[in-house]
Biopython code that builds the backbone (N, CA, C, O; Angstrom):
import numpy as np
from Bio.PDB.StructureBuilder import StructureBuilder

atoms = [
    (1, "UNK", "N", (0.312, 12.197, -21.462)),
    (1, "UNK", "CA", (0.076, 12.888, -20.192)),
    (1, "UNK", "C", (1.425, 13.180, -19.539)),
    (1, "UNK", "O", (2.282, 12.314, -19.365)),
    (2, "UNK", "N", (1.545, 14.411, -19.205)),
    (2, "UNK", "CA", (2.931, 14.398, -18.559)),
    (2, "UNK", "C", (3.283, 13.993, -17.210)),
    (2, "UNK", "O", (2.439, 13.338, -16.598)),
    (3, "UNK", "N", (4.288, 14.244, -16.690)),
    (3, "UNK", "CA", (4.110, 13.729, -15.059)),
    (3, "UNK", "C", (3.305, 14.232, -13.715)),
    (3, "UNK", "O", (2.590, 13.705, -12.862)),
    (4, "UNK", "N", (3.912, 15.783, -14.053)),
    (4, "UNK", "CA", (3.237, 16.814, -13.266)),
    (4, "UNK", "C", (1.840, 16.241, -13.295)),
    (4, "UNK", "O", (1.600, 15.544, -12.310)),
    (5, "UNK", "N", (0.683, 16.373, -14.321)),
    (5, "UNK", "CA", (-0.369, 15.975, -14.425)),
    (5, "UNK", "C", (-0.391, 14.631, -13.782)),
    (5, "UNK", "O", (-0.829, 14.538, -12.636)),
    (6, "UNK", "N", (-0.083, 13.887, -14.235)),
    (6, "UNK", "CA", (-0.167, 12.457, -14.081)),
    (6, "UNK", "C", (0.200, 11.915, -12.079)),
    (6, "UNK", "O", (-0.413, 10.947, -11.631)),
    (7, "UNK", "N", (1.207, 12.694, -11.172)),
    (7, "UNK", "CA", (0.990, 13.165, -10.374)),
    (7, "UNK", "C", (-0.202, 14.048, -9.099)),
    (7, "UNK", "O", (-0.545, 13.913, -7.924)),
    (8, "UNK", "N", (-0.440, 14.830, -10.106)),
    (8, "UNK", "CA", (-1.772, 14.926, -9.154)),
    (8, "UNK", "C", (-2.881, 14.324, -9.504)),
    (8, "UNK", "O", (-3.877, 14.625, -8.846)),
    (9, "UNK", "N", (-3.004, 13.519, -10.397)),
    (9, "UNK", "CA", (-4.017, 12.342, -10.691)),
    (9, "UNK", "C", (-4.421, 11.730, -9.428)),
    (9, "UNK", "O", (-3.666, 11.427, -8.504)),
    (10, "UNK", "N", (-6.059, 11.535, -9.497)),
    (10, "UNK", "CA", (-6.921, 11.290, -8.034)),
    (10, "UNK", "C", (-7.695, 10.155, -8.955)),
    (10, "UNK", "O", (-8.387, 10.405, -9.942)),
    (11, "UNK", "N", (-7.417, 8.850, -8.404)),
    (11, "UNK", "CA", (-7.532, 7.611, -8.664)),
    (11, "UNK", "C", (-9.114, 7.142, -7.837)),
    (11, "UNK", "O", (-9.583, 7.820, -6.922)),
    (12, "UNK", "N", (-9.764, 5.888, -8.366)),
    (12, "UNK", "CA", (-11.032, 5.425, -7.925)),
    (12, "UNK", "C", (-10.372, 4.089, -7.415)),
    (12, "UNK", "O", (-9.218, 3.678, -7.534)),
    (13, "UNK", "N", (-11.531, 3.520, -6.782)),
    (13, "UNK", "CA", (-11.123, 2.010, -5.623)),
    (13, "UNK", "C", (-10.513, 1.272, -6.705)),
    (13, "UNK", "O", (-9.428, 0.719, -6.526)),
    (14, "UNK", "N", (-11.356, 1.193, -8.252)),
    (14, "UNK", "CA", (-11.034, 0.426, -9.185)),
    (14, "UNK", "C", (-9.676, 0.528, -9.880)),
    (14, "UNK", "O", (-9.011, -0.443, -10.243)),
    (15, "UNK", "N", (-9.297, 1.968, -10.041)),
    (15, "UNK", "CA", (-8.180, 2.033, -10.790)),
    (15, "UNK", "C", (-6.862, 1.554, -9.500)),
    (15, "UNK", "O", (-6.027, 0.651, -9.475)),
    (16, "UNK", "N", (-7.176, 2.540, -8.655)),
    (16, "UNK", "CA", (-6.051, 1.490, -7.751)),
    (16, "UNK", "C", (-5.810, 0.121, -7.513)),
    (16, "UNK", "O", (-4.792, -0.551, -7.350)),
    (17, "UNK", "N", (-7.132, -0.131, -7.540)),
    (17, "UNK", "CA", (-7.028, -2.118, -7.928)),
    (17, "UNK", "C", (-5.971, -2.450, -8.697)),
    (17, "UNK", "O", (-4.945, -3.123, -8.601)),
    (18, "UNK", "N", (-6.616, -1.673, -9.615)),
    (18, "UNK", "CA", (-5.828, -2.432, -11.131)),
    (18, "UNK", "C", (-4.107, -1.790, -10.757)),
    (18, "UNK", "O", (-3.088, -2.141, -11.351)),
    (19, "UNK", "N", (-4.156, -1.209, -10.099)),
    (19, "UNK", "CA", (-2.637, -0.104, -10.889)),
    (19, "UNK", "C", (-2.044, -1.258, -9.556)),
    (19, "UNK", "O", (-0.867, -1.569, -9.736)),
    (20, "UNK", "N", (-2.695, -1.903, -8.294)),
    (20, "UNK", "CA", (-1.593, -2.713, -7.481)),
    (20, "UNK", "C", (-1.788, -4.255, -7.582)),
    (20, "UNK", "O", (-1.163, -5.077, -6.912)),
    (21, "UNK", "N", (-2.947, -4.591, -8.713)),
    (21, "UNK", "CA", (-2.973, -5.638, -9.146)),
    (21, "UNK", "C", (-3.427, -6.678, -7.931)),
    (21, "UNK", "O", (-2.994, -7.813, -7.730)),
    (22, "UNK", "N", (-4.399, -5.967, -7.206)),
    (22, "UNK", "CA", (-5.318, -6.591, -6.450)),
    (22, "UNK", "C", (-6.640, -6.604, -6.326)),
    (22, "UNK", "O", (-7.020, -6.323, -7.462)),
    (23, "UNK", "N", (-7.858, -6.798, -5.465)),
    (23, "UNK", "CA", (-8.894, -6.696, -5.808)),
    (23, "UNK", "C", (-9.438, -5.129, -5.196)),
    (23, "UNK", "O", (-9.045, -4.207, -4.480)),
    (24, "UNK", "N", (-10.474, -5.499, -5.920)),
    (24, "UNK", "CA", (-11.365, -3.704, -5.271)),
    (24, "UNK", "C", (-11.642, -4.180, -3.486)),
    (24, "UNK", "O", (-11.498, -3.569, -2.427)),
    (25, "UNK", "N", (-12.091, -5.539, -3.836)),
    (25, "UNK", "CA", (-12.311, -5.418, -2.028)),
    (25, "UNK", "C", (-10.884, -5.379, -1.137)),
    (25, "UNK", "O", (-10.994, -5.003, 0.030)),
    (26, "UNK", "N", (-9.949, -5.639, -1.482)),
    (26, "UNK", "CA", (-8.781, -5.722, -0.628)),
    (26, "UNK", "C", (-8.624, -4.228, -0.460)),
    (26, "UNK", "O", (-8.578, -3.705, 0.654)),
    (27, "UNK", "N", (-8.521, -3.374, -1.902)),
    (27, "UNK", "CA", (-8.408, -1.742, -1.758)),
    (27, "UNK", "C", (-9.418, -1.027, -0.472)),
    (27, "UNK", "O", (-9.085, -0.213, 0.389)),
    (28, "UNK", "N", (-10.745, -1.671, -0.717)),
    (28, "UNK", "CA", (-11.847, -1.315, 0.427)),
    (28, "UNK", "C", (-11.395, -0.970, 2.082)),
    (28, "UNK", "O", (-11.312, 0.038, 2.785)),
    (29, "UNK", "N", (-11.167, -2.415, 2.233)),
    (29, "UNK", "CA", (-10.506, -2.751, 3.307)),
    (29, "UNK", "C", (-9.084, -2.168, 3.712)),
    (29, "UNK", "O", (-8.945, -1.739, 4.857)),
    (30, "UNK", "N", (-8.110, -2.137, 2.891)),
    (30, "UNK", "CA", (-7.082, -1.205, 3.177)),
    (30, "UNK", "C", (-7.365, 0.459, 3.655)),
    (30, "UNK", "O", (-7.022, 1.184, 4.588)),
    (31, "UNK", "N", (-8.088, 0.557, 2.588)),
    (31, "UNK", "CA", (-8.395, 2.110, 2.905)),
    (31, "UNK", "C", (-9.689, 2.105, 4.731)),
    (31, "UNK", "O", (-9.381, 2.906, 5.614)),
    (32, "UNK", "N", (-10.508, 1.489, 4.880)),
    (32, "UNK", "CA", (-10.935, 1.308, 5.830)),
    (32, "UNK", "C", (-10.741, 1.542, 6.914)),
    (32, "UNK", "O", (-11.326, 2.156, 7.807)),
    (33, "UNK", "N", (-9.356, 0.703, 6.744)),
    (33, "UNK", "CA", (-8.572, 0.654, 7.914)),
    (33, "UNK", "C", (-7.604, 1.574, 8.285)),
    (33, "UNK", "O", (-6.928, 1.609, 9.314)),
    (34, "UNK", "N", (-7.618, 2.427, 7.179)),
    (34, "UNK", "CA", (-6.239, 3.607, 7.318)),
    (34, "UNK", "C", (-4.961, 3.059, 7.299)),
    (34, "UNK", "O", (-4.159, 3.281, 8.205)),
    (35, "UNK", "N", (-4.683, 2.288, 6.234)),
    (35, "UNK", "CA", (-3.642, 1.336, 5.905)),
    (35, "UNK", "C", (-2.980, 1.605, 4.135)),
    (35, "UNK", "O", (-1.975, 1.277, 3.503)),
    (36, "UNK", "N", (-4.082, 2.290, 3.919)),
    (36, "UNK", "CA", (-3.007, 2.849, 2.617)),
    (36, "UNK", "C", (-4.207, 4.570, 2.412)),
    (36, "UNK", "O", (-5.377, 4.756, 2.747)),
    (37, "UNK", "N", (-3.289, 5.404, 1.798)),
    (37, "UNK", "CA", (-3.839, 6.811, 1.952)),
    (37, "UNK", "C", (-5.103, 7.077, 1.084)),
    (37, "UNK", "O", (-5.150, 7.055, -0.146)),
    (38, "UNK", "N", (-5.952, 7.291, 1.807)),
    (38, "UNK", "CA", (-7.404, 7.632, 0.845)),
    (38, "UNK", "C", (-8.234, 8.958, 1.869)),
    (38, "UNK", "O", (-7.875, 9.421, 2.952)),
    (39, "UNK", "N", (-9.120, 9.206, 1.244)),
    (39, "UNK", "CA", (-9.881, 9.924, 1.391)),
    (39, "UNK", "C", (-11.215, 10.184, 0.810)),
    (39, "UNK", "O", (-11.330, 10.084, -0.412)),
    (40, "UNK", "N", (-12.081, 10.457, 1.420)),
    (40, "UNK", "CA", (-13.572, 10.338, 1.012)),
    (40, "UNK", "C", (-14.118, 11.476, -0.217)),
    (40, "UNK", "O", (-13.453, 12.460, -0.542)),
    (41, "UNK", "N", (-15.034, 11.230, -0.623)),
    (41, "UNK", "CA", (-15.811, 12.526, -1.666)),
    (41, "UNK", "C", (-17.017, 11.970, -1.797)),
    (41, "UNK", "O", (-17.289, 11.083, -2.606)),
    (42, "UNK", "N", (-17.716, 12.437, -1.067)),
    (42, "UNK", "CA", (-19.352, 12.164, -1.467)),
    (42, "UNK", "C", (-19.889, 10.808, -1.052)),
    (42, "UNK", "O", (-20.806, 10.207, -1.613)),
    (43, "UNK", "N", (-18.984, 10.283, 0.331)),
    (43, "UNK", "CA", (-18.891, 8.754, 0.504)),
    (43, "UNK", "C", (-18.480, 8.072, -0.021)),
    (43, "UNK", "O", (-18.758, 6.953, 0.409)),
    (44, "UNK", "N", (-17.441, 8.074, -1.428)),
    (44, "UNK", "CA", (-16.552, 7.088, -2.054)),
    (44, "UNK", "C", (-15.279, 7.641, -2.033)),
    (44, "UNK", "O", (-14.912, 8.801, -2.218)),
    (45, "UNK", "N", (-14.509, 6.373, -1.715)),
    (45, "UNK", "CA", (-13.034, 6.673, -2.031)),
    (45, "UNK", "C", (-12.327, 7.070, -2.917)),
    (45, "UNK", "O", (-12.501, 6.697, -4.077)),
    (46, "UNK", "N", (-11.350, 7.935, -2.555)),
    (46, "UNK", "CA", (-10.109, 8.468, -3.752)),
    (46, "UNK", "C", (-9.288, 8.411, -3.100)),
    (46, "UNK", "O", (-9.302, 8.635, -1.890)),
    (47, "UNK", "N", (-7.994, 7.959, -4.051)),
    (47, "UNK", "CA", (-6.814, 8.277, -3.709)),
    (47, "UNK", "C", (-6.135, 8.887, -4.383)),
    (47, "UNK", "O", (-6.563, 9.091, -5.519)),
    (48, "UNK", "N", (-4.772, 9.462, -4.010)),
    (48, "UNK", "CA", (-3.773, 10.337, -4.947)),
    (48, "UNK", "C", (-2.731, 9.814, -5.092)),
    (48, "UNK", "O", (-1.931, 9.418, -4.244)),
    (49, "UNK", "N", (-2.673, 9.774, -6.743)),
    (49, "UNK", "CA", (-1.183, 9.423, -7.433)),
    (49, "UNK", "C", (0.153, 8.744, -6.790)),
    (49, "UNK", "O", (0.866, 7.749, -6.665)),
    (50, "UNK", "N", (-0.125, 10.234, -6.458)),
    (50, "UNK", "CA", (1.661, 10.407, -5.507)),
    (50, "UNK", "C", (1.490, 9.724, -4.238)),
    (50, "UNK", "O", (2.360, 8.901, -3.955)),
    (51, "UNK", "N", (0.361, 9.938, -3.264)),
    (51, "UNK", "CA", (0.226, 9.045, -2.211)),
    (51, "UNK", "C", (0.387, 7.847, -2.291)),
    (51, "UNK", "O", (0.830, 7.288, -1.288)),
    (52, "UNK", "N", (0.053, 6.939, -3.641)),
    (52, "UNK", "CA", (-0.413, 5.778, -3.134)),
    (52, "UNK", "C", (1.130, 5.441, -3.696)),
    (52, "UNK", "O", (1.732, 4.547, -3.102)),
    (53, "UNK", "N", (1.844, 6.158, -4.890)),
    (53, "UNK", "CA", (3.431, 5.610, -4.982)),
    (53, "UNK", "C", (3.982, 5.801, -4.052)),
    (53, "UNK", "O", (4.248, 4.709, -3.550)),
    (54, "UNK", "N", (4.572, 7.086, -3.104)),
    (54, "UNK", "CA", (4.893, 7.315, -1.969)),
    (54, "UNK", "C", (4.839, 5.748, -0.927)),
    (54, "UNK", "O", (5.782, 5.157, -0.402)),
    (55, "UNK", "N", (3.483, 5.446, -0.910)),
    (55, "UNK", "CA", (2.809, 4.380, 0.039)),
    (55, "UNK", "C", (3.572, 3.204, -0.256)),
    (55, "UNK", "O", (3.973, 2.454, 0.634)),
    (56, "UNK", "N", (3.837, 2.971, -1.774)),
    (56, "UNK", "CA", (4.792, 1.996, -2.515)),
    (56, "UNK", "C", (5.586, 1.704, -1.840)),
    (56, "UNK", "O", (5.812, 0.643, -1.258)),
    (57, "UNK", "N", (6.361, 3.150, -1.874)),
    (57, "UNK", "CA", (8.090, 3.236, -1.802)),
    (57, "UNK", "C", (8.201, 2.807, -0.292)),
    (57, "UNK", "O", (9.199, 2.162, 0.027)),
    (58, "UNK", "N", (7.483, 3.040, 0.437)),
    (58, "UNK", "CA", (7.186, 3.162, 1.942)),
    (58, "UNK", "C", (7.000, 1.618, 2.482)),
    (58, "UNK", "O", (7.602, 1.164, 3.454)),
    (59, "UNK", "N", (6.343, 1.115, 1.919)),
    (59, "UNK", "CA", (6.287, -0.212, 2.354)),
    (59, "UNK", "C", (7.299, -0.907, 1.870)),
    (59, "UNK", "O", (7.490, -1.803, 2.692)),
    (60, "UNK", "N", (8.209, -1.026, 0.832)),
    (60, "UNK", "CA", (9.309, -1.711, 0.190)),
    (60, "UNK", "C", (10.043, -1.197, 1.676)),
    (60, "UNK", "O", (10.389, -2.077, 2.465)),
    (61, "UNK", "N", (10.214, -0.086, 1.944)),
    (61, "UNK", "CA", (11.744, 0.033, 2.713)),
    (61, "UNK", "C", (11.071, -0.426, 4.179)),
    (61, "UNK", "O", (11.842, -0.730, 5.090)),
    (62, "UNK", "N", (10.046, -0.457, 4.330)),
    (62, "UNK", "CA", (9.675, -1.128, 5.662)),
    (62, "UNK", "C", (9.954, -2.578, 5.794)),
    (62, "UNK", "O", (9.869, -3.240, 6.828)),
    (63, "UNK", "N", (10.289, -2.976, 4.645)),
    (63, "UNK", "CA", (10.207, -4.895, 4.435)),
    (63, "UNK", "C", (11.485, -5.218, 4.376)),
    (63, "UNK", "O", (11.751, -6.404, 4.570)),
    (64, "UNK", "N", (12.725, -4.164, 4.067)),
    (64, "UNK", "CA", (14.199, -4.181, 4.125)),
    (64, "UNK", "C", (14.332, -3.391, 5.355)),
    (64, "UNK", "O", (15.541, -3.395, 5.587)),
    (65, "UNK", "N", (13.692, -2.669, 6.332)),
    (65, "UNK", "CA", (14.151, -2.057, 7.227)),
    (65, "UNK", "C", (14.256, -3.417, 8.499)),
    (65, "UNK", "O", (15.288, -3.846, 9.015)),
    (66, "UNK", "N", (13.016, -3.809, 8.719)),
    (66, "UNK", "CA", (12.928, -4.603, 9.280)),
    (66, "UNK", "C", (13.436, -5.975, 9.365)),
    (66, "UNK", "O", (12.815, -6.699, 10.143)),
    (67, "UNK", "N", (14.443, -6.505, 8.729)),
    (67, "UNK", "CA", (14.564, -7.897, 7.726)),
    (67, "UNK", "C", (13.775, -8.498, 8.067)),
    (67, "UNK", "O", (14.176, -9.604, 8.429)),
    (68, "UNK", "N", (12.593, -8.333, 8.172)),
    (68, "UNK", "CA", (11.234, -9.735, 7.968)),
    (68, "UNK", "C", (11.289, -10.146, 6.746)),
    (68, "UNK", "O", (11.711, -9.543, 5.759)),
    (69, "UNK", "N", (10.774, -11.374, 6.846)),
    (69, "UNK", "CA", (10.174, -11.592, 5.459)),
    (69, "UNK", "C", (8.564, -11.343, 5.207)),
    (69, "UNK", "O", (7.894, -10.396, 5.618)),
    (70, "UNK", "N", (8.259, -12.144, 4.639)),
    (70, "UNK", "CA", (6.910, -11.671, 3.991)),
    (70, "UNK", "C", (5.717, -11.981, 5.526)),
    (70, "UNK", "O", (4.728, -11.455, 6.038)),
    (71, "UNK", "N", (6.488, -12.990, 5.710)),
    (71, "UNK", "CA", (5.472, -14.214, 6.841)),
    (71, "UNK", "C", (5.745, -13.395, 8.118)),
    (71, "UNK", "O", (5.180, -13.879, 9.099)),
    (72, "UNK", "N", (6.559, -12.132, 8.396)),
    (72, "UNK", "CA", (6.236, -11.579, 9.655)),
    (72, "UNK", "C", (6.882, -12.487, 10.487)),
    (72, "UNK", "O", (7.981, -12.993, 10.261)),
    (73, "UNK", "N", (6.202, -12.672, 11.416)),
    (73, "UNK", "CA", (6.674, -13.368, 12.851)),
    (73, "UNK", "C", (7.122, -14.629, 12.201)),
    (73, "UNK", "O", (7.848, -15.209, 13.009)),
    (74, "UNK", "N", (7.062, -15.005, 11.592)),
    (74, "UNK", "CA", (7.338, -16.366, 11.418)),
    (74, "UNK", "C", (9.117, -15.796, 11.041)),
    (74, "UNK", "O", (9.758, -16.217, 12.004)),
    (75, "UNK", "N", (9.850, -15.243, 10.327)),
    (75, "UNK", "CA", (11.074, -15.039, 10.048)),
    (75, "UNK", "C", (11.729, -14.295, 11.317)),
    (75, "UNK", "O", (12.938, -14.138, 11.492)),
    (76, "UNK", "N", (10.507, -13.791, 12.319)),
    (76, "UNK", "CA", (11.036, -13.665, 13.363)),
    (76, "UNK", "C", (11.633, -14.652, 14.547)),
    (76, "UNK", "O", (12.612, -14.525, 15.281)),
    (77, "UNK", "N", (10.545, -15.781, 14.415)),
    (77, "UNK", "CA", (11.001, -17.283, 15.243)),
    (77, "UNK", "C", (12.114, -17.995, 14.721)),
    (77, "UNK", "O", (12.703, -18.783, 15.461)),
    (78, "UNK", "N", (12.516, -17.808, 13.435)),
    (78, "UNK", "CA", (13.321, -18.502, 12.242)),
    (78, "UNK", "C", (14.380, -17.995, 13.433)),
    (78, "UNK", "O", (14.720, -18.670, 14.405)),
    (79, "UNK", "N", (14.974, -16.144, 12.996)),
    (79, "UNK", "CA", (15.906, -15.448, 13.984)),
    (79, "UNK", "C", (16.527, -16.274, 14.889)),
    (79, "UNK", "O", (17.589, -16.893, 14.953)),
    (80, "UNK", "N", (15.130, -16.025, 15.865)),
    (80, "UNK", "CA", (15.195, -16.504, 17.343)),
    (80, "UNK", "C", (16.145, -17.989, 16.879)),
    (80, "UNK", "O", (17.297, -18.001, 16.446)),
    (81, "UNK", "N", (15.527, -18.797, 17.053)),
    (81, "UNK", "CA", (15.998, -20.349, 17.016)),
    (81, "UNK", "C", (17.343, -20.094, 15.795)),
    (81, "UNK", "O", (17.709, -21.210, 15.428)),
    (82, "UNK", "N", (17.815, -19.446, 15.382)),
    (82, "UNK", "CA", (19.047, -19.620, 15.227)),
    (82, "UNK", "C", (20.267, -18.678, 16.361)),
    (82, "UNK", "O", (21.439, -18.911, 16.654)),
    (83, "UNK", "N", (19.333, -17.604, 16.750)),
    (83, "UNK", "CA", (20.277, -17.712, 17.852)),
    (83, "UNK", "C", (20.635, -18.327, 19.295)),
    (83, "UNK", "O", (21.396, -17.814, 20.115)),
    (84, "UNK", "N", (19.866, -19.635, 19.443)),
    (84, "UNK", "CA", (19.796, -20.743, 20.171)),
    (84, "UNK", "C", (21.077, -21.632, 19.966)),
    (84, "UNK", "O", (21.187, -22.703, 20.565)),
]
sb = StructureBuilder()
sb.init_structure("model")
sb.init_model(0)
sb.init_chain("A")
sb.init_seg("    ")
for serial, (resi, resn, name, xyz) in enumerate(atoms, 1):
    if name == "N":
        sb.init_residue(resn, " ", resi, " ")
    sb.init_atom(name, np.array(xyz, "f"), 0.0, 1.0, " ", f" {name:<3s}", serial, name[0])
structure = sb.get_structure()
């Protein structure tokens, strides 16, 4: 499959599961919430290729933009109390 193709590839709850190596219900819920890019067809979710890498790339530089760590507020109190 080449890229071009493989690019506009429109993915199911399941294959995105698998392709971020989480569950279908976490995908559910993400998309739900308008927290990773989907869109409806006939009342079930799809997503696109490029969106959901895009979405990838997007959250990596949000996790170095911010220097949080994983735990959120908690590397935020860490901060704080060292500049005490």
């Amino acid at each position: 499959m080449s890229s071009s193709t493989r690019e506009g590839e429109i993915l199911t709850i399941k294959q995105v599961a698998e392709y971020l190596k989480v569950t279908e219900r976490t995908i559910y819920r993400l998309a739900a919430a308008k927290k990773i890019p989907a869109f409806k067809v006939g009342g079930t979710w799809r997503f696109s290729l490029a969106d959901i890498d895009s979405w990838i790339k997007q959250q990596s530089m949000e996790g170095l933009d911010t220097g949080r760590d994983s735990a959120g507020e908690a590397g935020e109190q860490i901060q704080d109390r060292e500049k005490k």
